[in-house]
N, C-alpha and C positions, 0 to 999 in steps of 0.2 A: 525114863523112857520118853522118847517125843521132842527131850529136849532141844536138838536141833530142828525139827518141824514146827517147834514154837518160833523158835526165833526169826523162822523166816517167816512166819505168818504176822508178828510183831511188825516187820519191817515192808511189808505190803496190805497191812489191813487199811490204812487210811487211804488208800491206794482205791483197792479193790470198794472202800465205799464209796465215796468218790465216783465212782465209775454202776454203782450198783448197789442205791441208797437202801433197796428192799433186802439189801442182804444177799445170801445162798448158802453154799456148801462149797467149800474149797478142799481139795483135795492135795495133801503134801507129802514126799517122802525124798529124806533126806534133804534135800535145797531146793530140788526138783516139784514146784506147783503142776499138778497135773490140767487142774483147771477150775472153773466154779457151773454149780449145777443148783437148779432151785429144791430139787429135793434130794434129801439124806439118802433115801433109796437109788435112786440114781448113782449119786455120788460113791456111794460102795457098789456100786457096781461097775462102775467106770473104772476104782482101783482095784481093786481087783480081776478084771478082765488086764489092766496094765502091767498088775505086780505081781499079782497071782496071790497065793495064801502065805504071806509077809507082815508084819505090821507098816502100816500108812494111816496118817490124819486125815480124819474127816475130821472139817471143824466149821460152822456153823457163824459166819461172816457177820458179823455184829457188834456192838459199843463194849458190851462185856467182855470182859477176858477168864470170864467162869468157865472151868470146862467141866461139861458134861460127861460127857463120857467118853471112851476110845470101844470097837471093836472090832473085834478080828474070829476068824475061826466060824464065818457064815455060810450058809448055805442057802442059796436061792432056788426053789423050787420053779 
């Protein structure tokens, strides 16, 4: 799963730091970058107001390519 949201995150992370050495939260589904946001919270909520209840990458703009984690199935009060 994700597999294709890696790869475009692979092929605009030098990009996006470059541009935004502090990092953020980029948000991706399918090829589709929704955008970058400084916080995780944001950032699922940004996808989710987009995609609605689907799986989409948040992933955390950074030197590493550790991923953390994926979720889905939230609920914002």
């Amino acid at each position: 799963m994700f597999e294709k949201e890696l790869e475009v995150y692979k092929k605009i992370k030098a990009d996006y730091l470059a541009q935004s050495p502090q990092g953020g939260f980029v948000v991706i589904k399918g090829e589709e970058v929704l955008g970058i946001w400084q916080s995780r919270l944001d950032a699922l909520k940004a996808g989710i107001d987009k995609y609605g209840d689907v799986p989409f990458l948040v992933k955390n703009i950074n030197e590493s390519d550790i991923v953390v984690n994926f979720s889905r199935n939230l609920i914002f009060a």
